[in-house]
TORFIFI-986984 format. One record per residue (C-alpha): x negated, y negated, z negated. Coordinates in steps of 0.02 Angstrom, whole numbers, padded with zeros to 5 digits, always signed. Example, Ala and Ser with C-alpha at 12.3 -4.5 7.8 and 13.67 -1.06 7.14 Angstrom:
<nodes>
-00615+00225-00390/-00684+00053-00357/
</nodes>
This chain:
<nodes>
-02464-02206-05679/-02482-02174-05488/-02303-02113-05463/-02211-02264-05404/-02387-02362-05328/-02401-02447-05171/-02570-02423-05152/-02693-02354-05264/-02879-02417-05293/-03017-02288-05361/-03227-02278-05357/-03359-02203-05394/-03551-02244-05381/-03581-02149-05220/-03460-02099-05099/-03525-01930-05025/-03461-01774-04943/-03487-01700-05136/-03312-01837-05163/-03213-01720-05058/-03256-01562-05173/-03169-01621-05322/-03253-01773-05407/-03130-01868-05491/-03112-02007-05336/-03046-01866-05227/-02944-01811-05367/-02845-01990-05394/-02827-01985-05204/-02744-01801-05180/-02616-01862-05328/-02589-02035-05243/-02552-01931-05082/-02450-01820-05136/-02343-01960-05175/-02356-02025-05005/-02477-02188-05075/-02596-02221-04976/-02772-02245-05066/-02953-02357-05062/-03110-02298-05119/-03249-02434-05168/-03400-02359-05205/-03584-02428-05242/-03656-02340-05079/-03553-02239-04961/-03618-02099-04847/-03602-02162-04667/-03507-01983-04615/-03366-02016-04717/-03338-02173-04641/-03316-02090-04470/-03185-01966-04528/-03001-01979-04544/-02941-01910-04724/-02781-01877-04761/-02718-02025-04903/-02879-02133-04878/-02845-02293-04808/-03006-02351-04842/-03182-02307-04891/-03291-02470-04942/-03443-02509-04997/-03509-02607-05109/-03703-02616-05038/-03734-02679-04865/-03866-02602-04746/-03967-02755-04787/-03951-02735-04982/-04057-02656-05109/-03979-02535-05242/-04063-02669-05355/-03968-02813-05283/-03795-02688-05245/-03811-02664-05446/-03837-02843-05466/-03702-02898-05407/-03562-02729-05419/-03416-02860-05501/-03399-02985-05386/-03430-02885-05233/-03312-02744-05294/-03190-02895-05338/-03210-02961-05172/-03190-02779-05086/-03030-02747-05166/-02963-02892-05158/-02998-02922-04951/-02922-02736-04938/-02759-02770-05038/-02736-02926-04921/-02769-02816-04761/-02646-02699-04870/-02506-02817-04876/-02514-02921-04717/-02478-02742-04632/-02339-02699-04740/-02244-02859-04686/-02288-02828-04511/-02236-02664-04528/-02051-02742-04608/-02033-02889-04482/
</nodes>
């Protein structure tokens, strides 16, 4: 039920360059785009490349373990800090779409 979205929200467990090959992620996000909706990824751990590059349909790439985080305590913790990730991106998410409408 993407078709008529504003945004869409997907994850995985890792976020690699292997999630731009066809794992399912990717696969939510090329259908999202080719509606024009703009997507998120949150993801246990994300590769630090992706973060640097500019993908067509990905608004965002976030992750739920911090530099300072074991997997132990990333996995300890996955619900509220993938709560807290989407819900900080859908606010950044909607405070630019009514910018964007004055």
């Amino acid at each position: 039920k993407i078709k008529g979205s504003d945004i869409v929200f997907t994850g995985e467990g890792r976020c690699d360059l292997q999630t731009l090959n066809g794992k399912a992620p990717y696969g939510v996000v090329s259908i999202a785009n080719s509606y024009g909706i703009p997507s998120v990824i949150i993801a246990g751990d994300v590769d630090p490349r992706l973060k640097a590059l500019q993908i067509e349909g990905i608004r965002e790439i976030i992750g739920i373990k911090t530099e300072n985080m074991t997997l132990d305590d990333a996995k300890g913790h996955v619900y509220d800090r993938s709560a807290e990730a989407t819900m900080a991106s859908f606010e950044r998410f909607v405070r630019e779409d009514i910018h964007k409408r004055g």
